[in-house]
C-alpha positions, 0 to 999 in steps of 0.5 A: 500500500505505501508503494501505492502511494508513492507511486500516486505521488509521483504519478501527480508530480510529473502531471503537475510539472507538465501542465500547460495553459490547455490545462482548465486548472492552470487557465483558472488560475491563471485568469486570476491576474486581473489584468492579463484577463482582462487582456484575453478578454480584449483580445478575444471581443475585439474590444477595450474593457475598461475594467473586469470585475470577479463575479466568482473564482471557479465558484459553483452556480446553482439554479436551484437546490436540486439542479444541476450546478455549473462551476466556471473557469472565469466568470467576470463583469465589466463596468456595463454589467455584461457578463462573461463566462470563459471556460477551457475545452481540451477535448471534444465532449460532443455537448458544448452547444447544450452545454452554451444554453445552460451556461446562457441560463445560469448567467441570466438566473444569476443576474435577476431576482424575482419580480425584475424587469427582464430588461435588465438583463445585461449581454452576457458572452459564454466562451469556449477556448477549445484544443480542436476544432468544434465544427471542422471548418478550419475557422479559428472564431466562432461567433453565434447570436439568435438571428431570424432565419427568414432574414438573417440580417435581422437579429433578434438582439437578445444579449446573447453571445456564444464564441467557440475558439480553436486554438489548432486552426491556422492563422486568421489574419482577419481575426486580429494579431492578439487573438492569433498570439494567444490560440498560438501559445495555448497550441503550441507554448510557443512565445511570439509577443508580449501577450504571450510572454505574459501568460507563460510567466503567469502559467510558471508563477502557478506551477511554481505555487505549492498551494495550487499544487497541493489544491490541484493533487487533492482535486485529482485525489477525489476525483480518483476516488470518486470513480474508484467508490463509484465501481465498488458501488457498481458492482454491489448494486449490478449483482443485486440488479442482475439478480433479480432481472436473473429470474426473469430473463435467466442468471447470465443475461440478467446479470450481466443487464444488471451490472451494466446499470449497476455500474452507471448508478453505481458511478453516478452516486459514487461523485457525491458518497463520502465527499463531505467525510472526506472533506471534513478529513483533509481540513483536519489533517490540513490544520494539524500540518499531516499533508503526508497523510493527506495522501495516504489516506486518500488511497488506503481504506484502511488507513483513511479509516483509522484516521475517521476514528482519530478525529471522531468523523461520523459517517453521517 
């Protein structure tokens, strides 16, 4: 067990030290600096912002108690009150258009109470930096507003603006040299000017921050355990699924059937299990120095355990 956890250690290290700015983790962070993203912004709109303000710094949005929530890379408003939401997208999810819609809604959720007027509603941008190109057409920018389909001059100027980048499509003059740089440094780390010298000392200022490392290796352990309850779970509830659906459709089909569905409830429940015992955990051990046994309890059961015990944390 104590290999294992040398070997997640290390697994994380080298992880960690190879990050780049395509990483949603190092862009969040380095979206922190409030100038450079206002720069990015700039670049991106083709516009001058005049100043940004943080709405919520990788903070989750709820639309109700039992919605699904969204947590933003970088969510800010500038001094007219437009809001933008700007995410980074390694790879291809096959639902970023849905994904725009519901992150339109939230934003317009976010901005009204009960009883507003809807035009105060502000223009709100969802922003989409991705490593491919969504829609194959070898664009670098694209830039979508509701328009009428029997006149598409007419727009039906609803505030509403979603921009999808791709960061490994050629050059487009036409799009302006600083967004150019920028999709260029994300592609390929490759420093060219001022913009993107900028960015490679803010992405080496993070990676050189021990307590993003350590926020980033807690956020990657969770995750890991998240899938690994997940299985446990699968397993438990698809043999007591292929069970019963056994009788009925006979034992081999039947469990196979019910440990199929087993694993897909199984990892479903797995993402929110324990989190908050866990999370109880790490804030303990965290102030008592015990970074060590962070770690260790985060891949031994055993262990993790014992540690329950120590700092009498209850499992409900």
């Amino acid at each position: 067990m104590e290999q294992d956890v040398r070997n997640l250690v290390q697994e994380l290290e080298v992880r960690w030290k190879s990050l780049t700015i395509a990483n949603d983790f190092v862009f969040g962070k380095v979206m922190l600096d409030e100038d450079l993203c206002k720069e990015v912004l700039e670049a991106i709109l083709s516009t001058d912002i005049e100043k940004i303000e943080y709405v919520g710094r990788q903070d989750a949005i709820d639309a109700t108690e039992d919605g699904h929530g969204v947590r933003l890379d970088v969510y800010v408003r500038d001094a007219r009150g437009t809001v933008c939401s700007v995410e980074m997208q390694a790879t291809d999810t096959h639902e970023l258009p849905q994904r725009s819609r519901y992150y339109h809604a939230m934003l317009a959720l976010s901005q009204i109470g009960r009883g507003a007027p809807y035009r105060s509603l502000r223009d709100s941008y969802v922003i989409f930096i991705c490593g491919f190109d969504l829609f194959g057409l070898g664009r670098r920018v694209y830039s979508f507003q509701s328009r009428c389909e029997d006149d598409p001059d007419l727009c039906l100027d609803d505030g509403v603006h979603t921009i999808f980048l791709a960061a490994t499509s050629p050059t487009e003059p036409q799009e302006g040299p600083r967004v150019n740089e920028f999709l260029d440094y994300i592609s390929s780390r490759k420093v060219t000017g001022e913009l993107s010298s900028r960015l490679n000392e803010a992405v080496e200022h993070v990676l050189d921050n021990r307590k993003w490392r350590l926020e980033f290796m807690m956020q990657a352990i969770k995750d890991q355990l998240n899938v690994d309850k997940g299985r446990e779970l699968g397993l438990a509830e698809g043999r007591k699924l292929g069970l019963e659906e056994g009788r009925q459709l006979g034992l081999d089909e039947g469990h196979k059937l019910g440990l199929d569905e087993g694993r897909k409830i199984g990892l479903e429940e797995g993402q929110t299990v324990g989190e908050e015992r866990l999370a109880k955990l790490v804030a303990r051990l965290n102030e008592d120095g015990r970074q060590d046994d962070i770690v260790r309890a985060a891949t031994d059961p055993t262990f993790r355990a014992n540690l329950y015990s120590e700092y009498s944390i209850g499992s409900e």
